[in-house]
N, CA, C and O atoms as CSV, one atom per row, in Angstrom:
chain,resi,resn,atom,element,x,y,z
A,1,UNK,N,N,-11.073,-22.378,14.268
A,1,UNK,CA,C,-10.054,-21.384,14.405
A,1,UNK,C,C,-10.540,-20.137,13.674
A,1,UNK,O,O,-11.183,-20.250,12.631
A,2,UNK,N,N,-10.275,-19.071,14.148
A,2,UNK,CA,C,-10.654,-18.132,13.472
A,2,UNK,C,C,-9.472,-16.650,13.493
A,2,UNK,O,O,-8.564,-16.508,14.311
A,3,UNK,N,N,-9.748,-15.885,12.594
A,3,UNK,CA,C,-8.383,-14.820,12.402
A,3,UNK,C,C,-9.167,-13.794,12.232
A,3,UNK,O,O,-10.046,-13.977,11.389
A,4,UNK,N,N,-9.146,-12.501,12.884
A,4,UNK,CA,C,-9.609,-11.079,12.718
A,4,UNK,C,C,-8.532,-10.347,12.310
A,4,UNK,O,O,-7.316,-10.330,12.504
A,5,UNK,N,N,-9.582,-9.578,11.510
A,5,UNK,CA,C,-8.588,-8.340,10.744
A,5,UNK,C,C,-9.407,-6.956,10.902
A,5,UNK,O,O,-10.574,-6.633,10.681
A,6,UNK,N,N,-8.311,-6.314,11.364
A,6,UNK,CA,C,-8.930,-5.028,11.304
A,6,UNK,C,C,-9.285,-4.092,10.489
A,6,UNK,O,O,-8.344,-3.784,9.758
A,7,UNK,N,N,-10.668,-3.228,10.197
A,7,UNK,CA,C,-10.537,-2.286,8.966
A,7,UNK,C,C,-8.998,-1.599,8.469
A,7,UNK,O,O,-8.344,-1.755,7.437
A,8,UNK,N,N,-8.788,-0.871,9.561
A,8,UNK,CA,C,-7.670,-0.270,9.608
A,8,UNK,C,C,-6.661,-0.821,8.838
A,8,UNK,O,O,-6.465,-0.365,7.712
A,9,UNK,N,N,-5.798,-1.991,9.393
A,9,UNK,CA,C,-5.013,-2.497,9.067
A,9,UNK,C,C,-5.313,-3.338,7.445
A,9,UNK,O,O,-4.414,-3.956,6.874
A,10,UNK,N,N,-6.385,-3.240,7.022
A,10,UNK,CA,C,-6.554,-3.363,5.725
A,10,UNK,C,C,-6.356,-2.256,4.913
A,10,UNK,O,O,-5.564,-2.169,3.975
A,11,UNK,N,N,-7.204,-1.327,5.373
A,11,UNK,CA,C,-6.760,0.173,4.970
A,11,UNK,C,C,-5.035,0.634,4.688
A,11,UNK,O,O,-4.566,1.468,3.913
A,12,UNK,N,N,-4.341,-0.325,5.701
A,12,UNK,CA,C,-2.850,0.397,5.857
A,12,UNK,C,C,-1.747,-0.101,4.635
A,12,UNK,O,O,-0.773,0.442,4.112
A,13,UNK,N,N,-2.664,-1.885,4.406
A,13,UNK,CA,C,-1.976,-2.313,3.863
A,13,UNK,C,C,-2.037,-2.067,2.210
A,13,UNK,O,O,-1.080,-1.968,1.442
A,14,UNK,N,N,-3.411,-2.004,1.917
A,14,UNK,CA,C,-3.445,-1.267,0.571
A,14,UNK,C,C,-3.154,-0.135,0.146
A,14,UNK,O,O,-3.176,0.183,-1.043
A,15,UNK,N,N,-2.792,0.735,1.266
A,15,UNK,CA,C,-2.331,2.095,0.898
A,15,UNK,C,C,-0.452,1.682,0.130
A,15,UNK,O,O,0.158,1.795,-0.933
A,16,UNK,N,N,-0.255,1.220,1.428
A,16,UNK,CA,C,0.940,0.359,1.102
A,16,UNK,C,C,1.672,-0.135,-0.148
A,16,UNK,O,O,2.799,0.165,-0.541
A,17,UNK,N,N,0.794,-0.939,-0.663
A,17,UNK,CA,C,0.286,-1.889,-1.740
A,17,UNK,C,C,0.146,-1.145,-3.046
A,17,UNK,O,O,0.828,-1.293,-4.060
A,18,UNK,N,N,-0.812,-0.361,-2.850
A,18,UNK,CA,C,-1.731,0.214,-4.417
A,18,UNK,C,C,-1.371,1.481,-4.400
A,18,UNK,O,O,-1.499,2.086,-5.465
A,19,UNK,N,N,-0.789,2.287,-3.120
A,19,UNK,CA,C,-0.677,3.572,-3.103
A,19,UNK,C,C,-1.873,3.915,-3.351
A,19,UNK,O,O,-1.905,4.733,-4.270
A,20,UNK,N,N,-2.852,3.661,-2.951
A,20,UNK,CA,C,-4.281,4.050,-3.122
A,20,UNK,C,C,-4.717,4.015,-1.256
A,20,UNK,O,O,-4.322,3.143,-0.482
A,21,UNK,N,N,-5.657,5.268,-0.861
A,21,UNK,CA,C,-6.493,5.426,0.409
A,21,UNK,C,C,-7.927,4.849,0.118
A,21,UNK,O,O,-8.679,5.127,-0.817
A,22,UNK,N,N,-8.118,3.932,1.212
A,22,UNK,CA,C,-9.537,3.928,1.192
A,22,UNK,C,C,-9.739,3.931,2.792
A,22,UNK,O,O,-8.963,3.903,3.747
A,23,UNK,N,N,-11.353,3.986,2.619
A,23,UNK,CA,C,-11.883,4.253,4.050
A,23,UNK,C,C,-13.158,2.692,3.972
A,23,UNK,O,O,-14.054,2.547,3.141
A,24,UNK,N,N,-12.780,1.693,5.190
A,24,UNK,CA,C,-13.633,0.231,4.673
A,24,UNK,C,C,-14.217,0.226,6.287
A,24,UNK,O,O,-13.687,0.285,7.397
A,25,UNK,N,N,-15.592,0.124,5.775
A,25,UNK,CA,C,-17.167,0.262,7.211
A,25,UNK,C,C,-17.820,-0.953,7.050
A,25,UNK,O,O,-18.100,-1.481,5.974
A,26,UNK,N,N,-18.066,-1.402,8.236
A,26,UNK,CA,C,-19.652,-2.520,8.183
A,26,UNK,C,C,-20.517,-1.246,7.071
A,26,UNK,O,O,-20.487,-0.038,6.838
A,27,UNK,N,N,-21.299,-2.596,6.609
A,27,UNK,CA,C,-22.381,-1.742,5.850
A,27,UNK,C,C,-23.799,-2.458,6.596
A,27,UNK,O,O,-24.749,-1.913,7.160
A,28,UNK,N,N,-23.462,-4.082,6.305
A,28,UNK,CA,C,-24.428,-4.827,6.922
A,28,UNK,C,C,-23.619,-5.595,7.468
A,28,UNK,O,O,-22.429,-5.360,7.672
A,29,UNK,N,N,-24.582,-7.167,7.908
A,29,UNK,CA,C,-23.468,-8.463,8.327
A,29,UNK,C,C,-23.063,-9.153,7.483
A,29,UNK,O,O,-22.602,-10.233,7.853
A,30,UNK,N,N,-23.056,-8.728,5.496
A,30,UNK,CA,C,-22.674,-9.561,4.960
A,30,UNK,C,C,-21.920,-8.717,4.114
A,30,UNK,O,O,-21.330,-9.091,3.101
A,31,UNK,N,N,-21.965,-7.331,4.653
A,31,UNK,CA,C,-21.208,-6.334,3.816
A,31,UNK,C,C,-20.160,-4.930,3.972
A,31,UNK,O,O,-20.386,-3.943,4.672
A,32,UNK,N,N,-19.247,-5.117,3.305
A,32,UNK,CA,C,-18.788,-3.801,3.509
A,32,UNK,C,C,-18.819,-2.807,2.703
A,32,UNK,O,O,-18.718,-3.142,1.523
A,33,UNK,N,N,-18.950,-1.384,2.954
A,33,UNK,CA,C,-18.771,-0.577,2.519
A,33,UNK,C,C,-17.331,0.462,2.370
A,33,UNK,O,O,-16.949,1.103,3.349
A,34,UNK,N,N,-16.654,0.530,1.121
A,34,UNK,CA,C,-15.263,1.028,0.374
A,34,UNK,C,C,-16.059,2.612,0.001
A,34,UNK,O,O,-17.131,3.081,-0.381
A,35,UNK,N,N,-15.110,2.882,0.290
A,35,UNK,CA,C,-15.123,4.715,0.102
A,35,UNK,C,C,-13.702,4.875,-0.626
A,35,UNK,O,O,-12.667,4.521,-0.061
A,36,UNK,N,N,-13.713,5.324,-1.665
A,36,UNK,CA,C,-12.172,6.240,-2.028
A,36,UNK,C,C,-12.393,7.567,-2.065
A,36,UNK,O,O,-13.375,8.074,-2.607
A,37,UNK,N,N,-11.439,8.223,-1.459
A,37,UNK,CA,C,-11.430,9.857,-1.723
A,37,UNK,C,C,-10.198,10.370,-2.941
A,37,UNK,O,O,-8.986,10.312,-2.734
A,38,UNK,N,N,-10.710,10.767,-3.958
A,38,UNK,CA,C,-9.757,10.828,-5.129
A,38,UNK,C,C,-8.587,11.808,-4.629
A,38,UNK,O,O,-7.373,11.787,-4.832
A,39,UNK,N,N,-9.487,12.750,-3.833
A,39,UNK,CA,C,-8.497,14.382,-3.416
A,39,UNK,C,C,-8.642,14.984,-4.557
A,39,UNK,O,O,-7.720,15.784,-4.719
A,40,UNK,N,N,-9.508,14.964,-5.576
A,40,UNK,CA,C,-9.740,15.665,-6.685
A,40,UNK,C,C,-10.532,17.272,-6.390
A,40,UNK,O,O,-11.751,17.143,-6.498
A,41,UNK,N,N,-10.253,18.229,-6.166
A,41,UNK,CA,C,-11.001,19.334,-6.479
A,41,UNK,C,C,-12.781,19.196,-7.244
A,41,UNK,O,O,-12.817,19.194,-8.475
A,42,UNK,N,N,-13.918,19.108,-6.601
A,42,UNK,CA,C,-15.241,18.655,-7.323
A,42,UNK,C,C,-15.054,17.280,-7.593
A,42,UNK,O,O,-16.085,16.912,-8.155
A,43,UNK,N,N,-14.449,16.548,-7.509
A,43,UNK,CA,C,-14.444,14.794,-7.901
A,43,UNK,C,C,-15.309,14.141,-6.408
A,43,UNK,O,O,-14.755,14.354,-5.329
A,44,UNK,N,N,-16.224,13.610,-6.413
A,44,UNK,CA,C,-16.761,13.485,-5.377
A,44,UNK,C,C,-15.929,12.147,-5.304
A,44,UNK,O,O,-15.149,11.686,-6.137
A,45,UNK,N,N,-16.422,11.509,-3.723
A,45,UNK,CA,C,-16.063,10.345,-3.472
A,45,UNK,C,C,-16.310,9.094,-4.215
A,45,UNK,O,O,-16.839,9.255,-5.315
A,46,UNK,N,N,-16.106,8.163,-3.942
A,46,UNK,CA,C,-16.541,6.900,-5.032
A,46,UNK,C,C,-16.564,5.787,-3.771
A,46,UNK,O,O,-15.571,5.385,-3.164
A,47,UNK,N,N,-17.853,5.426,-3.560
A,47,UNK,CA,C,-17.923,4.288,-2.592
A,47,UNK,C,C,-18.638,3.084,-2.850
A,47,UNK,O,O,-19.693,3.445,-3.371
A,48,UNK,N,N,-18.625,2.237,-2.788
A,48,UNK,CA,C,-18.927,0.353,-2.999
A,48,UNK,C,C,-19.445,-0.137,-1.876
A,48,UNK,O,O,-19.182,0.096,-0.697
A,49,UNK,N,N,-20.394,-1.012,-2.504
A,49,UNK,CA,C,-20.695,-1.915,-0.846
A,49,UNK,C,C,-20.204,-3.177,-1.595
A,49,UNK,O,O,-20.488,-3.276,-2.788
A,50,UNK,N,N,-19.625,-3.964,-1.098
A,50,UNK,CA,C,-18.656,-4.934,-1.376
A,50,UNK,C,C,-20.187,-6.476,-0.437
A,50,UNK,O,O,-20.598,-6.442,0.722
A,51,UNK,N,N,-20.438,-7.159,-1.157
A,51,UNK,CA,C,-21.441,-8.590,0.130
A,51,UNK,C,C,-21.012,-9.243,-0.230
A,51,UNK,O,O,-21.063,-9.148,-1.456
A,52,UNK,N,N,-20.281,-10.371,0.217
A,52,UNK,CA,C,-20.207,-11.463,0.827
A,52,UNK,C,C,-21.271,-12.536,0.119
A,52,UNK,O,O,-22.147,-12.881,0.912
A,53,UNK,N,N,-21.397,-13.223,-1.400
A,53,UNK,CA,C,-22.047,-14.281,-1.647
A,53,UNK,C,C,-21.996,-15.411,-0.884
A,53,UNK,O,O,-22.745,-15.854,-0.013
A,54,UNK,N,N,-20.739,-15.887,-1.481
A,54,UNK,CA,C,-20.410,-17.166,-0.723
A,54,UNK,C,C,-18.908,-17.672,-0.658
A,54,UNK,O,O,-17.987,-17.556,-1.467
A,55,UNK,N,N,-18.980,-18.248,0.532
A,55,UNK,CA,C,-17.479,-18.236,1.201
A,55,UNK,C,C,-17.206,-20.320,1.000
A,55,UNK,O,O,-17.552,-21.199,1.790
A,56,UNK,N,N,-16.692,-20.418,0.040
A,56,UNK,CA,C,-15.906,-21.732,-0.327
A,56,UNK,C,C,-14.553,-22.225,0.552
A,56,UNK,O,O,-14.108,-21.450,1.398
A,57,UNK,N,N,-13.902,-23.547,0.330
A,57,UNK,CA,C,-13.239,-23.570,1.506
A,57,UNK,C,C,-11.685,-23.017,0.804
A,57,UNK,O,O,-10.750,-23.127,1.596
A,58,UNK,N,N,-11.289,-22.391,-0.700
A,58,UNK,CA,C,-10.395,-21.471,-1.132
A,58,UNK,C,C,-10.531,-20.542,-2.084
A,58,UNK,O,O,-9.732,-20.183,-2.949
A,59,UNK,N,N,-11.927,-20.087,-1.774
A,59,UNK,CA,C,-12.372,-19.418,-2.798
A,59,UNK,C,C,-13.294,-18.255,-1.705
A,59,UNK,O,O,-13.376,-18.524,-0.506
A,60,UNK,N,N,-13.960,-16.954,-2.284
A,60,UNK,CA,C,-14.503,-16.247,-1.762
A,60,UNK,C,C,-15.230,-15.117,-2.870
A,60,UNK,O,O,-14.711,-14.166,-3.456
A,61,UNK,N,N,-16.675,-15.644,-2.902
A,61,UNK,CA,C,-17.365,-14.859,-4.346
A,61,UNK,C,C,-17.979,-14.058,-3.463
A,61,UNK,O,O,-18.502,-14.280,-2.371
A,62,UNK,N,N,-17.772,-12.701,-4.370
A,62,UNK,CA,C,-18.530,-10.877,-3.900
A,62,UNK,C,C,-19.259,-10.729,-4.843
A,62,UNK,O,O,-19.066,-11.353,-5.887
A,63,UNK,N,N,-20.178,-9.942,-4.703
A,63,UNK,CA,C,-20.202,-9.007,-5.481
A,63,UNK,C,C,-20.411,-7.544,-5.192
A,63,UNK,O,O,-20.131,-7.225,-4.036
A,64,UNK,N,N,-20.861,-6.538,-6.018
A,64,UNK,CA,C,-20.578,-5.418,-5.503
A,64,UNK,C,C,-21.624,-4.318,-5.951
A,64,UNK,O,O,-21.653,-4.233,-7.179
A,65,UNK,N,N,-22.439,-3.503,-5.347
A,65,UNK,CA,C,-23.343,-2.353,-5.667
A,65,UNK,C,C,-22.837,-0.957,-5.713
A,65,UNK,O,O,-21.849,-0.865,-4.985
A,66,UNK,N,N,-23.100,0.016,-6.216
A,66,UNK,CA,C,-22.999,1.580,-6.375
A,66,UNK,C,C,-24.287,1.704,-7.695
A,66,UNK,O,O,-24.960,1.039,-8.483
A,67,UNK,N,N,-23.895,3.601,-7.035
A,67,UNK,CA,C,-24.235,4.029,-8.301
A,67,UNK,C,C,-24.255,4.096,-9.523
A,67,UNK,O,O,-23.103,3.903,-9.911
A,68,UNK,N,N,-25.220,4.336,-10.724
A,68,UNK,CA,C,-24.919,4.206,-11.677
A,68,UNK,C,C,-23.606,4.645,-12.359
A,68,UNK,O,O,-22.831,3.959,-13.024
A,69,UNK,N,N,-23.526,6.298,-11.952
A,69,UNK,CA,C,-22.238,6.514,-12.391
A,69,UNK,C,C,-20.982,6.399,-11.855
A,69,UNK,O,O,-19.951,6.933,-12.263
A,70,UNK,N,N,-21.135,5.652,-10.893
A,70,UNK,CA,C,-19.728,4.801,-9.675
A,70,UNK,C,C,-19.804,3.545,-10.842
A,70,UNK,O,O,-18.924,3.051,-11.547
A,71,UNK,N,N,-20.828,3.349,-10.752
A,71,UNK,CA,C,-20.575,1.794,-12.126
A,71,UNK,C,C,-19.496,2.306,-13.068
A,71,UNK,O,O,-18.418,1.733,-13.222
A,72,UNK,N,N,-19.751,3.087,-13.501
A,72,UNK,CA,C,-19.188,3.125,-14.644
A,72,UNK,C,C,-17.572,3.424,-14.764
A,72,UNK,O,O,-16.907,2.983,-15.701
A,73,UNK,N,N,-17.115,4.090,-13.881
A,73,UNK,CA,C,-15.993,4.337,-13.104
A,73,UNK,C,C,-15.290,3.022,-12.638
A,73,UNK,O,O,-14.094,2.772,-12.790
A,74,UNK,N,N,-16.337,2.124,-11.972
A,74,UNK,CA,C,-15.566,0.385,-11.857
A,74,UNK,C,C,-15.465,0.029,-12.485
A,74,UNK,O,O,-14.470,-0.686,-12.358
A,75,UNK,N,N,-16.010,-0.087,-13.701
A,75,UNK,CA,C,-15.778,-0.923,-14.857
A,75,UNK,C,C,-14.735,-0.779,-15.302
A,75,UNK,O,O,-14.060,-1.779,-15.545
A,76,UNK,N,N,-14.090,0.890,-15.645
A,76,UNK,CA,C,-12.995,0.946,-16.030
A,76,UNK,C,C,-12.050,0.498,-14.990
A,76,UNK,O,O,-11.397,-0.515,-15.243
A,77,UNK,N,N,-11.885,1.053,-13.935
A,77,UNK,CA,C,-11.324,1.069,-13.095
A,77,UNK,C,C,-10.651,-0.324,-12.635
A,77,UNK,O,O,-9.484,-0.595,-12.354
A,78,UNK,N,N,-11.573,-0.939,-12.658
A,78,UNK,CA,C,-11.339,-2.652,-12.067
A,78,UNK,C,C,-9.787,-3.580,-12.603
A,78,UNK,O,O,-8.877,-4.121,-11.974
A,79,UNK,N,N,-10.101,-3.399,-14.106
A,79,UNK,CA,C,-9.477,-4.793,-14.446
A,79,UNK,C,C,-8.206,-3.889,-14.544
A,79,UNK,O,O,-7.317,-4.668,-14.889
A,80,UNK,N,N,-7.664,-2.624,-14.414
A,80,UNK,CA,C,-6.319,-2.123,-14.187
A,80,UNK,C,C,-6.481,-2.679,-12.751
A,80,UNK,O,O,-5.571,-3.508,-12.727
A,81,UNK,N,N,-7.034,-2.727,-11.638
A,81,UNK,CA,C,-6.865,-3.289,-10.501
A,81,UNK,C,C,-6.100,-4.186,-9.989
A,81,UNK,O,O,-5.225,-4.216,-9.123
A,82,UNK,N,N,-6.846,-5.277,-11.042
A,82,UNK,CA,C,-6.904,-7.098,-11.182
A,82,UNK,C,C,-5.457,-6.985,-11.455
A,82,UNK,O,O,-4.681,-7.557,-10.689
A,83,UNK,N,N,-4.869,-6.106,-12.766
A,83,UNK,CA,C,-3.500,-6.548,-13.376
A,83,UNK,C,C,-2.708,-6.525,-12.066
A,83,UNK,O,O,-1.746,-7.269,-12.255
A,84,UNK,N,N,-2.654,-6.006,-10.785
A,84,UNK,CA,C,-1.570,-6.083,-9.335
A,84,UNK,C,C,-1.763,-7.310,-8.985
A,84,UNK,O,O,-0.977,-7.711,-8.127
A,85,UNK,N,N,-2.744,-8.244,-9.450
A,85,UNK,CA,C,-2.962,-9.754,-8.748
A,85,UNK,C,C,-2.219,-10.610,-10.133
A,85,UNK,O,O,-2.149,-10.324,-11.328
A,86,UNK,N,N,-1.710,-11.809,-9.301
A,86,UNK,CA,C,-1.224,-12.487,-9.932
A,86,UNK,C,C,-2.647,-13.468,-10.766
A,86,UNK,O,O,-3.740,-13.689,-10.244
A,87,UNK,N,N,-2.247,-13.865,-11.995
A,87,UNK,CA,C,-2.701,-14.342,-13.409
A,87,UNK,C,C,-3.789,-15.117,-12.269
A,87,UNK,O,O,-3.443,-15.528,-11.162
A,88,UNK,N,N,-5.417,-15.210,-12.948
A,88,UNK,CA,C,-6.047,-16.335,-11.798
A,88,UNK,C,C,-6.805,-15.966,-10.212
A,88,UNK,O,O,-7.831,-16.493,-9.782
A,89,UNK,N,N,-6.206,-15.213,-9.719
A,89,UNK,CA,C,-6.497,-14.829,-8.860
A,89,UNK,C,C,-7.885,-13.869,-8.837
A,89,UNK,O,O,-8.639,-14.002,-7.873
A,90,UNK,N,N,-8.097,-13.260,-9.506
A,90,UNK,CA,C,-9.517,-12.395,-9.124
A,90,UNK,C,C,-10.642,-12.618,-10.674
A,90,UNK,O,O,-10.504,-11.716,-11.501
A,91,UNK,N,N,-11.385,-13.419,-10.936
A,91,UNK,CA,C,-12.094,-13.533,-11.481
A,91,UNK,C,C,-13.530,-12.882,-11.911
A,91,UNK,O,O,-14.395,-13.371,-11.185
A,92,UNK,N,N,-14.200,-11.758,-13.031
A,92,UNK,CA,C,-14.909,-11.079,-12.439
A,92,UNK,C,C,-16.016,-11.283,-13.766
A,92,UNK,O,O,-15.772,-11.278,-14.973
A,93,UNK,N,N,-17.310,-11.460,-13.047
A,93,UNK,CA,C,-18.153,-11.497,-14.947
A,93,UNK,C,C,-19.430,-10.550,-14.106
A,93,UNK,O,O,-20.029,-10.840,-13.071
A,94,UNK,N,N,-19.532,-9.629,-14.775
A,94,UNK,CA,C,-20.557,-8.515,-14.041
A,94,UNK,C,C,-19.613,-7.805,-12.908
A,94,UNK,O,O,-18.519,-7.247,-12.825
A,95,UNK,N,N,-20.918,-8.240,-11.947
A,95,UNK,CA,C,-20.868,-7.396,-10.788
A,95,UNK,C,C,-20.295,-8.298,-10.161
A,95,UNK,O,O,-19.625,-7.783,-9.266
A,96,UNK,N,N,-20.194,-9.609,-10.168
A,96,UNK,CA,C,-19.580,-10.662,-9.472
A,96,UNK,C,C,-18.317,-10.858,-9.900
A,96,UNK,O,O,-17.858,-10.928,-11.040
A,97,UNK,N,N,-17.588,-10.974,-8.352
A,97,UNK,CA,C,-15.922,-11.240,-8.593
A,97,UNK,C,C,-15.884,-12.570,-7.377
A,97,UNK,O,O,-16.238,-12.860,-6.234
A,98,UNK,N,N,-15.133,-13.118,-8.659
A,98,UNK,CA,C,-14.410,-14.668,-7.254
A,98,UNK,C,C,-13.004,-14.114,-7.089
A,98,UNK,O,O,-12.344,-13.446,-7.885
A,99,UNK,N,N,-12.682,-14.572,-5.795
A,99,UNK,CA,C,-11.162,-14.616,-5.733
A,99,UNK,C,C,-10.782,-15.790,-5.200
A,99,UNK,O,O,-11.225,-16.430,-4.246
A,100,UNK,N,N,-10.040,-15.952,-5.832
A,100,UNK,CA,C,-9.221,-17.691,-5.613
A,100,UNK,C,C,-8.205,-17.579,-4.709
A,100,UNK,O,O,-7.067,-17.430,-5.155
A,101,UNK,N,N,-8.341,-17.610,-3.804
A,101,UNK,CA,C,-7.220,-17.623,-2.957
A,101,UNK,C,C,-6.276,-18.323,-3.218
A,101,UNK,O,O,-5.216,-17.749,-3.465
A,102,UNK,N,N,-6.337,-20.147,-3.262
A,102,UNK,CA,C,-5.295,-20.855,-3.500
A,102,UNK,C,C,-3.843,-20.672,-4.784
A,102,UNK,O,O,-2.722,-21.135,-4.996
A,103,UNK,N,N,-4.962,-19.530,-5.446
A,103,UNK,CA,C,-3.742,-18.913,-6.928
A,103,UNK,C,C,-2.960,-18.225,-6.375
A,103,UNK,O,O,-1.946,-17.990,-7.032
A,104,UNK,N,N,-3.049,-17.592,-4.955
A,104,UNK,CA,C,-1.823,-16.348,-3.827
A,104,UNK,C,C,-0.725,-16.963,-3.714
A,104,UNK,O,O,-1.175,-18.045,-3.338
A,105,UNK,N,N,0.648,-17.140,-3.760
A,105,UNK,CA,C,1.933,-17.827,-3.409
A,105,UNK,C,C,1.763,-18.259,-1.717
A,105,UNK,O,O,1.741,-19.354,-1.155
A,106,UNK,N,N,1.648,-16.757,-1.180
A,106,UNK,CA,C,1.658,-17.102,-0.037
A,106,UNK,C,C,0.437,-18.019,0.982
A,106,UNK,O,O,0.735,-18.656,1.992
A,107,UNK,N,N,-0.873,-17.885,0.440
A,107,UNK,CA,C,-1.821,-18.720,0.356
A,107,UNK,C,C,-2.003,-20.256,0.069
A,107,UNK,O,O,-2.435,-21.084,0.871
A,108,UNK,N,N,-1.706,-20.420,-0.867
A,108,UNK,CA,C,-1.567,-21.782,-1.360
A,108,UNK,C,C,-1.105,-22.978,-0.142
A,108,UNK,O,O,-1.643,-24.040,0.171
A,109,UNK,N,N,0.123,-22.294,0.370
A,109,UNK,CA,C,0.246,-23.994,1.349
A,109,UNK,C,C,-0.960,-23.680,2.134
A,109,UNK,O,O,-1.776,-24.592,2.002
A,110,UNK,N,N,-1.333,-22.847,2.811
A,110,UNK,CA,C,-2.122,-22.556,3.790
A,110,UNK,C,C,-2.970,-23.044,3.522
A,110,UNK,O,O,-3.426,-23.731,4.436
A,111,UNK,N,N,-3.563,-23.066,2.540
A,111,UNK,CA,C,-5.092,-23.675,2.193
A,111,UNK,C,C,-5.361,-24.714,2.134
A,111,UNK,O,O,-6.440,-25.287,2.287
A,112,UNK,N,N,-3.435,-25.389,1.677
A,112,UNK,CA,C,-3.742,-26.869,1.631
A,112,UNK,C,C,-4.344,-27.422,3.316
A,112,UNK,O,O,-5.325,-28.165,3.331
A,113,UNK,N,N,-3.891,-27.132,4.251
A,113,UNK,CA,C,-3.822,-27.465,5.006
A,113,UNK,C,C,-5.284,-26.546,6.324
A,113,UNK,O,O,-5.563,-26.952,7.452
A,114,UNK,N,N,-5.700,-25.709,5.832
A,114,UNK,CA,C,-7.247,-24.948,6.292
A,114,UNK,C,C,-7.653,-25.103,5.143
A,114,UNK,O,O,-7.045,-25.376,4.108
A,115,UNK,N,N,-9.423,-24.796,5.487
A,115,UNK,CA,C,-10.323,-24.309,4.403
A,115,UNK,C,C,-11.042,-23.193,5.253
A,115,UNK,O,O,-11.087,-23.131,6.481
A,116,UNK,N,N,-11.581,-22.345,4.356
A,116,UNK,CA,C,-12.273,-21.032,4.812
A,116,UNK,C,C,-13.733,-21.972,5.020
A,116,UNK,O,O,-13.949,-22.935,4.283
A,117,UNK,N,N,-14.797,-21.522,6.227
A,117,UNK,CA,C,-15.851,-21.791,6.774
A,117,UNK,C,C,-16.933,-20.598,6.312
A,117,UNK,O,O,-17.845,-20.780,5.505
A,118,UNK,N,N,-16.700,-19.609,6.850
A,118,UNK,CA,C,-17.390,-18.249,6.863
A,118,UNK,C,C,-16.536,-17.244,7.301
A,118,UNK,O,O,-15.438,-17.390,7.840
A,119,UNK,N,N,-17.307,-15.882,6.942
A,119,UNK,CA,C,-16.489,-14.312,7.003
A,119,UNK,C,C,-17.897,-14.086,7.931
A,119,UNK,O,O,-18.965,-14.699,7.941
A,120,UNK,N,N,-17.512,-13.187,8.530
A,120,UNK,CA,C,-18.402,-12.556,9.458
A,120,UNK,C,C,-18.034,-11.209,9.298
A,120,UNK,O,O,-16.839,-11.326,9.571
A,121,UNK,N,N,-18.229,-9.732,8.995
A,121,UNK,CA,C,-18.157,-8.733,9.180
A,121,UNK,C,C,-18.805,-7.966,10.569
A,121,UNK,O,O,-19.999,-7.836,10.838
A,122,UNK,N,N,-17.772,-7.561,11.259
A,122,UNK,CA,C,-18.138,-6.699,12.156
A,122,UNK,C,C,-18.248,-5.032,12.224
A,122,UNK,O,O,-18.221,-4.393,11.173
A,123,UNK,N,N,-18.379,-4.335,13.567
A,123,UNK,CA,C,-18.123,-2.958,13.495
A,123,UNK,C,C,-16.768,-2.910,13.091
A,123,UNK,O,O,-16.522,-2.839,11.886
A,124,UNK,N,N,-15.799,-2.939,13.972
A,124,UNK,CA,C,-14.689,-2.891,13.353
A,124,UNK,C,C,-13.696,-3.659,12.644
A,124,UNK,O,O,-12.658,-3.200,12.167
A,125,UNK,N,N,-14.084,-4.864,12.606
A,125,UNK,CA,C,-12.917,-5.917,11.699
A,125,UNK,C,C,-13.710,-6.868,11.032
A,125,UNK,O,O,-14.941,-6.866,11.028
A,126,UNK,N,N,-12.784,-7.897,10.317
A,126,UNK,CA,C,-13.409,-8.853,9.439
A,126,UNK,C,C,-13.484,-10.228,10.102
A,126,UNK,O,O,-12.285,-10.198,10.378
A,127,UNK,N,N,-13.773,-11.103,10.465
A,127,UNK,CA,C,-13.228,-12.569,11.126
A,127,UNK,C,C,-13.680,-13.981,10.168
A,127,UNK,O,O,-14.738,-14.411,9.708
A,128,UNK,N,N,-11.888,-14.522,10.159
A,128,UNK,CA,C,-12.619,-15.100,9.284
A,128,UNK,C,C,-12.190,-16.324,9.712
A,128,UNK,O,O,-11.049,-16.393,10.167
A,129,UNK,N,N,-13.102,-17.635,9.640
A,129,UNK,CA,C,-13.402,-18.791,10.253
A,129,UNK,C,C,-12.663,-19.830,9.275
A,129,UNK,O,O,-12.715,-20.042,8.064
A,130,UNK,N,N,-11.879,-20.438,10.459
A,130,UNK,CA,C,-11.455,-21.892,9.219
A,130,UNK,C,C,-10.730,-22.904,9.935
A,130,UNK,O,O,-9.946,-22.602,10.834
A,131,UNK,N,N,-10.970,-24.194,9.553
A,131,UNK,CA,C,-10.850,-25.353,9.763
A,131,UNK,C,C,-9.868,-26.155,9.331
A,131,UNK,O,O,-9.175,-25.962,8.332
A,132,UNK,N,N,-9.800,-27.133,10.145
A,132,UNK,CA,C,-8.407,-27.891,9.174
A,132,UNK,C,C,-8.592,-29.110,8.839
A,132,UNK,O,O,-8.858,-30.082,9.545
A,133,UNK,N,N,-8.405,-29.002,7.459
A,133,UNK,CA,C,-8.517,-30.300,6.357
A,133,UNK,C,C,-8.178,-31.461,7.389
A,133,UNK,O,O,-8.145,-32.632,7.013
């Protein structure tokens, strides 16, 4: 079984969510690329390539590249992020972040009952593959 998601509609929902815009591209087939536009006057953009380590059957480890001084900007930036996720849920040591899905409310039964296979990144959406326990 598998479920696609569209950039877009990821885009819509975190705007939603975080009150934050981003702009989310294939980068490769194991990656995406995050753009934020601050709307700052001289603040340039701040963009991430987000890859795809490895996809567990309720779990999903990234990690993530930029620039040096985009680094430094995530670092701060991040773990005010994390605090919108519930306790558990986004785990991060470096550049590597797990996210636990099964810690999501709404996740949890679901998982009991699927496990995640693989993510596939496309041109325009995400698809993501899963099976049932």
């Amino acid at each position: 079984m598998n479920l696609t998601v569209a950039y877009n509609e990821i885009e819509t929902k975190v705007k939603e969510l975080a009150k934050v815009s981003l702009l989310i591209r294939k980068y490769d087939e194991k990656s995406l690329k995050v753009v934020y536009a601050s709307g700052i006057p001289f603040m340039p953009d701040i963009d991430v390539v987000l890859t795809i380590v490895n996809v567990y059957s309720d779990k999903l480890e990234l990690t993530y590249s930029c620039s040096p001084l985009v680094g430094k900007a995530v670092e701060k930036l991040l773990p005010k992020a994390i605090e919108r996720f519930p306790k558990g849920v986004v785990n991060i040591n470096g550049k590597n972040i797990m996210l636990n899905l099964a810690e999501i409310d709404k996740l949890e039964k679901v998982l009991k009952f699927l496990s995640l296979e693989k993510i596939e990144v496309n041109d325009d959406n995400i698809e993501v593959f899963v099976a049932v326990r």
